[in-house]
C-alpha positions as CSV (number, residue, x, y, z in Angstrom):
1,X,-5.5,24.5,39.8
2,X,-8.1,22.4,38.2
3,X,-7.3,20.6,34.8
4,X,-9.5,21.3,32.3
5,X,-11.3,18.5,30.0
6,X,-12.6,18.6,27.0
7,X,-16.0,16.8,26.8
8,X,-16.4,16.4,23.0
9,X,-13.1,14.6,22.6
10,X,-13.8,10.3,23.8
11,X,-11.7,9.3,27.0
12,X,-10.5,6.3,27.6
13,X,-13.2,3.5,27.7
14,X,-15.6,6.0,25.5
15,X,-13.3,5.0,22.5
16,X,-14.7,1.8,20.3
17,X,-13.2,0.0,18.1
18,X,-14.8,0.6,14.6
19,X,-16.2,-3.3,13.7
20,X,-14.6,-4.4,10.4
21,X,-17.4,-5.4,7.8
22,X,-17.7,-8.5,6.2
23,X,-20.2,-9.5,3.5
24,X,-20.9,-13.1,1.6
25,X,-22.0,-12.9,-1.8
26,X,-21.4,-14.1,-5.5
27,X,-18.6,-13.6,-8.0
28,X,-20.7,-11.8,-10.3
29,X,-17.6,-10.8,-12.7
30,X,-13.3,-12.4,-12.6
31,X,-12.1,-10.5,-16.0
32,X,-9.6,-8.2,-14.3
33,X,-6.2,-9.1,-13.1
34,X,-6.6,-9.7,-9.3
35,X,-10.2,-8.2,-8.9
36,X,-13.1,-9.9,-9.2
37,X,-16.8,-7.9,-8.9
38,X,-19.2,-9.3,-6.1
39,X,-22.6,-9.2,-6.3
40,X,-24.5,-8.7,-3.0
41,X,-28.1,-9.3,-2.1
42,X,-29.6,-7.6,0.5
43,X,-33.4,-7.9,0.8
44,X,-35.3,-4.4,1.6
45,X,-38.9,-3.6,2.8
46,X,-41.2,-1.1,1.2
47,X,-43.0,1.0,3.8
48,X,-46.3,1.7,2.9
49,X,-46.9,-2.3,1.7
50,X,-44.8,-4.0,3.9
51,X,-43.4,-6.1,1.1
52,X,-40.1,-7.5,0.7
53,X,-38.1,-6.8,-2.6
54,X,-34.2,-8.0,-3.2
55,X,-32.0,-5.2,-4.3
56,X,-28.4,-6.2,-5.7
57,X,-25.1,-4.4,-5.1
58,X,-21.9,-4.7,-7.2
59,X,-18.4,-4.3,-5.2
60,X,-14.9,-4.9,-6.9
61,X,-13.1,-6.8,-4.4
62,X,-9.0,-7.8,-4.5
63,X,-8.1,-11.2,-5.4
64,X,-4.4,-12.0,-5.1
65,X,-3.9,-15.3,-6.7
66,X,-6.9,-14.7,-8.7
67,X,-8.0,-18.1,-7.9
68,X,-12.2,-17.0,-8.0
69,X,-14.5,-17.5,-11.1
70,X,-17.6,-16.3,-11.7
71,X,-20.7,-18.0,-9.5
72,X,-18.4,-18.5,-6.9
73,X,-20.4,-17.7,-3.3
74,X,-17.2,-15.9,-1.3
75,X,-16.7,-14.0,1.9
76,X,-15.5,-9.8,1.4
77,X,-14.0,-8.0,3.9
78,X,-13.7,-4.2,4.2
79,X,-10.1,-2.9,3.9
80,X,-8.0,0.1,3.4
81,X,-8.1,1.5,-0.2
82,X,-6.5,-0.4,-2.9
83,X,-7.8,1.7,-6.0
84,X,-10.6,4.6,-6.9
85,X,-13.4,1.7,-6.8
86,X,-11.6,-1.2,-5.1
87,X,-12.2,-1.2,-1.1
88,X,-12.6,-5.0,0.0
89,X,-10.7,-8.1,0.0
90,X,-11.8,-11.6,-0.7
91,X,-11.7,-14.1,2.6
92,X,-12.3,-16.9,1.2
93,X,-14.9,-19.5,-0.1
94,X,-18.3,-20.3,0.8
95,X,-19.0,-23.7,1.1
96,X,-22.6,-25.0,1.4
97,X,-23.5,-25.1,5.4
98,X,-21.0,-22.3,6.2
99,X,-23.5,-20.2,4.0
100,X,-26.4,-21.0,6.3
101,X,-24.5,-19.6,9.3
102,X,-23.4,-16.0,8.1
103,X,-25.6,-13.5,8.2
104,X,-25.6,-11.3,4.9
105,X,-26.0,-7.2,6.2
């Protein structure tokens, strides 16, 4: 008897591991109790004019200690779920040639 596979379910070494992201912006926002709001800068490029314009994104980030102000340059990472709007965690500090070396997505 032959065993039957199914195709559309991953075997083995088909499975990946889903890459956790990880984004470096600004502490836009630290008046909430262990959540500050980060401001991310991602620069986009219109089509037809091939010109390059800076579109900013707001994410409420966790903060345990809530040791963050506002105009702090900090590291988020994605996470599970904490809240309705609160899906990243705080890594740590940026400091100034650290910044040069991560790529913003």
């Amino acid at each position: 008897m032959e065993k039957k596979v199914n195709k559309t379910i991953p075997q083995g070494e088909d499975i990946k591991k889903k890459s956790i992201r990880q984004l470096v912006g600004t502490v836009a926002s630290a008046k909430m109790q262990k959540t500050v709001v980060v401001a991310v800068d991602k620069l986009k490029l219109n089509k037809k004019y091939r010109k390059q314009y800076k579109v900013t994104k707001k994410y409420k980030a966790h903060d345990e200690k809530g040791e963050y102000k506002a105009g702090d340059k900090v590291i988020i990472q994605e996470t599970h779920p904490m809240s309705k709007g609160k899906r990243w965690i705080v890594m740590g500090k940026v400091s100034g040639q650290k910044s040069k070396d991560i790529l913003t997505y």
